[in-house]
C-alpha positions as CSV (number, residue, x, y, z in Angstrom):
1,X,0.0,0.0,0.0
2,X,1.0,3.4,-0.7
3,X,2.2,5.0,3.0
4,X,2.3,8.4,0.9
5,X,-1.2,9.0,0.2
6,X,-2.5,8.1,3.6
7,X,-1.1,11.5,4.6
8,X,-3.3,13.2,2.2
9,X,-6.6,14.0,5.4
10,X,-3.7,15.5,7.2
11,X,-3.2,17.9,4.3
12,X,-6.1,18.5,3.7
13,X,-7.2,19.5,7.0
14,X,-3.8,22.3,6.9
15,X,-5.2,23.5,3.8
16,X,-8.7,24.3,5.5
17,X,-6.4,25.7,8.5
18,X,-4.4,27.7,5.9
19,X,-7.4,29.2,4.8
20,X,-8.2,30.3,7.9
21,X,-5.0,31.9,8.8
22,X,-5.3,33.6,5.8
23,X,-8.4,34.9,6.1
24,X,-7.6,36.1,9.6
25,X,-4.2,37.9,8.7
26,X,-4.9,39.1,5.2
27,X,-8.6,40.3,5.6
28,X,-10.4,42.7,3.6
29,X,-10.8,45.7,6.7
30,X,-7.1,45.7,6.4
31,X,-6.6,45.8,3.2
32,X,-9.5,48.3,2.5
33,X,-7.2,50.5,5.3
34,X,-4.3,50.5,3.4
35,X,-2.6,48.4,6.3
36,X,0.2,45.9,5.0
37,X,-0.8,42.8,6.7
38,X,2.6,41.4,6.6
39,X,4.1,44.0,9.2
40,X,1.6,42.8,11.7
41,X,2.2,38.5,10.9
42,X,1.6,36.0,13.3
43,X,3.3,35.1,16.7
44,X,7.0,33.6,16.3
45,X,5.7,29.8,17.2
46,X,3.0,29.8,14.8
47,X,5.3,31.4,12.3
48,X,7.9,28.2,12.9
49,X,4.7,26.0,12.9
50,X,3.3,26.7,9.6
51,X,6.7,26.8,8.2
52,X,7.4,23.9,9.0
53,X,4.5,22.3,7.6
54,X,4.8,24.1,4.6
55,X,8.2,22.6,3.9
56,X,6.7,18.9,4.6
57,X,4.3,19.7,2.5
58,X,5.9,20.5,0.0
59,X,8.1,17.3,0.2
60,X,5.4,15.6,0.5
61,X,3.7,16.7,-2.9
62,X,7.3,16.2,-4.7
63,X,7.6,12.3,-3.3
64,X,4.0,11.6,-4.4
65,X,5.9,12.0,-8.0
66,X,7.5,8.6,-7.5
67,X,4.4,6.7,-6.1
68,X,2.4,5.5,-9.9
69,X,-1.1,6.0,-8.5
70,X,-0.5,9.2,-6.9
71,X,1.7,10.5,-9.6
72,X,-1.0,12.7,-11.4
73,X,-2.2,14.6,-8.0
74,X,1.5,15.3,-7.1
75,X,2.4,16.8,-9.9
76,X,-1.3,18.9,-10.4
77,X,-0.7,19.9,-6.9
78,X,2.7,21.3,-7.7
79,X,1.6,23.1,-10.2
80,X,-1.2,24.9,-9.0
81,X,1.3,26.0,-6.1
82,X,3.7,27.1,-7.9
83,X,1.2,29.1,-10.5
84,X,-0.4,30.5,-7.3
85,X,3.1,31.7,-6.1
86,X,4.3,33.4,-9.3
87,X,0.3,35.3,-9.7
88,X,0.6,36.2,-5.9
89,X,4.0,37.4,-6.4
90,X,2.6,40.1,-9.4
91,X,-0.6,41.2,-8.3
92,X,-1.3,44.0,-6.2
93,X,-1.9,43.3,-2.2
94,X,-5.2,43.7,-2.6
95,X,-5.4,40.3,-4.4
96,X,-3.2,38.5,-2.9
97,X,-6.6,37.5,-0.4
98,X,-8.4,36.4,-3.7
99,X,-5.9,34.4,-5.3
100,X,-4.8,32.5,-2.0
101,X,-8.5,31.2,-1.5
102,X,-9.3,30.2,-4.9
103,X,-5.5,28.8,-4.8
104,X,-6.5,27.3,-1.6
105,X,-9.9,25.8,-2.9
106,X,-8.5,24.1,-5.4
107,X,-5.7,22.4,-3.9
108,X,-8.2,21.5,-1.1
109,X,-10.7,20.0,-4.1
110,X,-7.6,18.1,-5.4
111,X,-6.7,17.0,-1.7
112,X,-10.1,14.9,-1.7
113,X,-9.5,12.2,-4.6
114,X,-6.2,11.3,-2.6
115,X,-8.5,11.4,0.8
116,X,-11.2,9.2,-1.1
117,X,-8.6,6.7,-2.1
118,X,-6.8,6.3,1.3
119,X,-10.5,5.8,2.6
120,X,-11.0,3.0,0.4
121,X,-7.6,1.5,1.0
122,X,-8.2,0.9,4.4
């Protein structure tokens, strides 16, 4: 059995907590403001935390590359990071909120197939 794709709920569930965070630190009263949500980030634990996770994340999406039947999500999952990363990185502040939830909505949506077949591996 794949160990890889059990990890997927995991995932899944920081992917509904990233949107959270997101939503809390990069919310529309701030932006509306003009305040620059990144001067007031979270505390330095949290900061470590999601870091962290980020990084095995991200290790985790490149090693599904080598598993055959979770090749395809790896690599979709990849991409639509790294397409989310290079739009947030040239759009205004004020979208960075809109293109991190739909980014985040759709790596959540292709978080579920992996989630449905660990379900039915078990």
């Amino acid at each position: 059995m794949e160990i890889l794709i059990l990890l997927a709920p995991l995932f899944l569930i920081f992917e509904l907590g990233q949107l959270v965070i997101c939503e809390r630190y990069v919310e529309i009263k701030q932006i509306e403001c003009c305040g620059d949500p990144r001067a007031i980030g979270p505390n330095e634990w949290v900061s470590f935390l999601w870091t962290a996770i980020l990084a095995t994340y991200w290790v985790w999406m490149f090693l599904l590359l080598f598993e055959r039947t979770s090749r395809v999500h790896g690599l979709v999952l990849l991409l639509i990071s790294i397409t989310g990363y290079l739009i947030r990185r040239a759009c205004a502040l004020k979208w960075v909120l809109v293109f991190l939830t739909f980014e985040g909505a759709v790596r959540i949506g292709l978080l579920f197939s992996p989630c449905a077949y660990a379900w039915r591996r078990l």
